[in-house]
N, C-alpha and C positions, 0 to 999 in steps of 0.2 A: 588424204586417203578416203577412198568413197565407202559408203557405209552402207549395208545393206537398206531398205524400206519398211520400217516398223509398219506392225499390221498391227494398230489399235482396233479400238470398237471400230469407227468411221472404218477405217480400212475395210472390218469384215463385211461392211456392210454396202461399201461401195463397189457399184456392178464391174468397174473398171479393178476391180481386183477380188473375183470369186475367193472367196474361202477356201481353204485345203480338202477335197474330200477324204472322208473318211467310212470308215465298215457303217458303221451306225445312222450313215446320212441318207435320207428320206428318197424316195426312188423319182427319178425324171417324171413330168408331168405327161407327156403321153403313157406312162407304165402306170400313174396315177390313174389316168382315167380308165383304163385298161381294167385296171384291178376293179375302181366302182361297179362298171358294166358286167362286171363276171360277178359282184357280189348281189348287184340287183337282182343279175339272171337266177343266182341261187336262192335269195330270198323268193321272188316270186313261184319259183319250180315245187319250192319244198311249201311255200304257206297256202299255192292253192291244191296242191297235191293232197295235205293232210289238212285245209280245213275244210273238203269236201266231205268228209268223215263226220264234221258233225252231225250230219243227218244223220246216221246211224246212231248217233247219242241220242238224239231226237226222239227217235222213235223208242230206242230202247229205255228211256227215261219214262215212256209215256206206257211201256208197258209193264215197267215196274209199280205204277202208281200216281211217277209226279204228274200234278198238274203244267200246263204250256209254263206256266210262269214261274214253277220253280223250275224247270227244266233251262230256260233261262237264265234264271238265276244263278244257276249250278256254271253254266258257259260264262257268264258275266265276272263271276266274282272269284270262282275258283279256277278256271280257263287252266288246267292241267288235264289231258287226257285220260290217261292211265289211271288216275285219281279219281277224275269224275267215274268213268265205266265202273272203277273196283267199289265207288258208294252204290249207285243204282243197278250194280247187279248184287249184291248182298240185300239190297233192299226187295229184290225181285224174286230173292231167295226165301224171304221170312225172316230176315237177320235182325238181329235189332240196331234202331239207329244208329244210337254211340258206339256199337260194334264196329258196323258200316262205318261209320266216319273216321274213327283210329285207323282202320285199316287204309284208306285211302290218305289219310295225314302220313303214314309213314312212308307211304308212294311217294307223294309229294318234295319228302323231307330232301330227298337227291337234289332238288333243284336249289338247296341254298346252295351246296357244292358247286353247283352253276355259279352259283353268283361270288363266289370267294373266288375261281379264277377269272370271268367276267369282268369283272371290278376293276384289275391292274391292266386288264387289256382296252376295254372302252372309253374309262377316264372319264364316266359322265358326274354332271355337279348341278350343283343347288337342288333343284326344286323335282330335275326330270328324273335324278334318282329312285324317288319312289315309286312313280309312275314306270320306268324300265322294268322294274324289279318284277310286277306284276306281269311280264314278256319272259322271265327267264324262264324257259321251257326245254325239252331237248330238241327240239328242231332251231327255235332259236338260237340256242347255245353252240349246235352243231353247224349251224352255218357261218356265225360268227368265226368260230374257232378254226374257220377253213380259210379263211383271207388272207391274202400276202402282207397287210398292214394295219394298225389302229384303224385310220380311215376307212378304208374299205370294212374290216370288222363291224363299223360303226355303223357303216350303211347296209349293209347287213343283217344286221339283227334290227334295224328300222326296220327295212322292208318285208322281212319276214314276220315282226311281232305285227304289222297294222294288217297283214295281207290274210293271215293268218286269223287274229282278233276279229276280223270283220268278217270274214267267211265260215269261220267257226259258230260265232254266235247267229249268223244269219241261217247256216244251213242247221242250228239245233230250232231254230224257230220253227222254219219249213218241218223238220222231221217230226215234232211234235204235234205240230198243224195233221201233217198228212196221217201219223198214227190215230188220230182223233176222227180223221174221217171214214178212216177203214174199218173202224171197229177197233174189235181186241185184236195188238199184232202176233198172240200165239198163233191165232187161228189159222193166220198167213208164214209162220215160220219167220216171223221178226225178229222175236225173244230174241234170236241166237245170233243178231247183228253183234251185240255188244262183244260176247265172248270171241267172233270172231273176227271184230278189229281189232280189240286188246291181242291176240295172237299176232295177227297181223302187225303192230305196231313192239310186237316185243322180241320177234325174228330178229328183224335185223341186229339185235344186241345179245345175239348167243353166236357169239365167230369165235369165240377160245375154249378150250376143253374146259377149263375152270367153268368159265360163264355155262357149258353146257350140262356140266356135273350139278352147277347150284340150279339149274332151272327144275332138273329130273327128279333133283331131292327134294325140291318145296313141293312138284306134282305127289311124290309116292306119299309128302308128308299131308298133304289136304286132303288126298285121299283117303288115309289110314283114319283121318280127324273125321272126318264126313259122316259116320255111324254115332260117335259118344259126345259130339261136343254142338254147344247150336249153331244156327247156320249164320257166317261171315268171321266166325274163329277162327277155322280151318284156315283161313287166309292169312289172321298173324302167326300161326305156327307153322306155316309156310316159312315165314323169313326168317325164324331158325335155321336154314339151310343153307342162306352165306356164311354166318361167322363159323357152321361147321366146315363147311368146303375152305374154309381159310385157314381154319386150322390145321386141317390135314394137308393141305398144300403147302405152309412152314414148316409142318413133321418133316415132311418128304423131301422138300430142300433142305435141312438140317439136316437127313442121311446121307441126304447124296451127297454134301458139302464135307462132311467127314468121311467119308468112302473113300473121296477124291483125294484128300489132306492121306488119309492110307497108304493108297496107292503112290503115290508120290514119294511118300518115305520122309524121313528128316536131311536137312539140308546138308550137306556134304560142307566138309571144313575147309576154310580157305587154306592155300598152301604157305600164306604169308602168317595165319593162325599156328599152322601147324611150325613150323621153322621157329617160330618166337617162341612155342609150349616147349621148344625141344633147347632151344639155346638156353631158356630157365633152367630147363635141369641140369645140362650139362655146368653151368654155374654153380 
């Protein structure tokens, strides 16, 4: 009696007898290279799109005070947007450093979040880990997180962390450079680059009523702060304003979640319940 064809190791591995697909099996290599080509095209789209911006760090670094080489420095080592701008415009403000610097650490702190989902997606090891980590950004992370596959993710957030890292730091050099030749950039209306890339780069992240409640509350809250408190405080009691829009956002589900349970009423009795409650007594 003939016996089916055990598919040991060798089997799986012999082309003369493919493997069984399955859900979880890696995509055809034309769909492979398919996916690389769409994650290059994004990596590059997004790293020189936003690191043309650092000129505007540049300059606005240079009219808060720093010199070319911390301004530099500031792209080199701390290479977060929204962080650097919220240090050198608190500093541009009269704020005091450590002030400045909290506030922009707390900016910053979102991108470990980055990197705890990150992490399970990229699978990077040994050595290049640390090195990535200093790449976890939200354009980075955003482009990553757009790919149809590990691979692709992986190429990914390459192309976007070098294209990005090298454009960024080259165009804070230039901006710095060119603030220096101009004079002071109040004179010319520069000041006001910084504040409005940070706008610029914080739009796109207010698409939900929530996200748009917590932005209006940290505004009305830096404002009210702006008269009694010194300057770059206003900005940590600013972030008071998510854990309160959260909160009241759980209130408000917990209403409506017991409104609904109301409205609904208690569950009606099975009739096989009721017929058994009724045959008990009658016993």
């Amino acid at each position: 009696m003939p016996t089916a064809p055990r598919r040991g190791p060798r089997a799986a591995t012999d082309p003369r007898h493919p493997p069984f697909a399955t859900d979880g099996a890696p995509p055809a290599e034309p769909a492979r290279s398919e996916a690389r080509r769409t994650a290059v095209r994004d990596g590059l789209g997004v790293g020189v799109a936003v690191g043309l911006s650092g000129f505007a760090f540049g300059v606005t670094a240079a009219g808060a005070g720093l010199s070319v080489l911390q301004a530099c420095a500031l792209s080199l080592l701390v290479f977060t947007g929204a962080s650097q701008f919220a240090l050198v415009g608190a500093l541009a403000a009269g704020g005091n450093p450590f002030t400045a610097a909290a506030g922009a650490f707390f900016l910053g702190a979102r991108n470990a979040f980055y990197g705890l989902r990150l992490a399970g997606l990229l699978r990077l090891r040994g050595g290049v880990r640390p090195l990535a980590a200093h790449w976890v950004i939200d354009e980075t992370s955003a482009v990553a997180l757009a790919q149809a596959d590990p691979r692709a993710a992986r190429t990914g957030f390459a192309v976007t962390g070098v294209t990005l890292y090298v454009l960024w730091n080259l165009t804070t050099l230039l901006g710095a450079l060119g603030a220096g030749a101009l004079g002071d950039p109040r004179a010319w209306g520069l000041d006001a680059a910084g504040p409005a890339v940070f706008l610029a780069l914080l739009a796109p992240m207010l698409d939900g009523v929530r996200e748009r409640a917590t932005a209006m509350l940290a505004v009305l809250l830096a404002v009210a702060c702006v008269p009694f408190l010194p300057a770059g405080v206003p900005v940590l009691a600013a972030a008071a304003a998510a854990p309160l829009v959260l909160l009241v956002s759980g209130f408000r589900a917990r209403r409506a979640g017991a409104a609904t349970a109301e409205q609904e009423g208690p569950e009606p009795e099975s009739p096989e319940a009721g017929s058994g409650s009724r045959g008990e007594a009658g016993r």
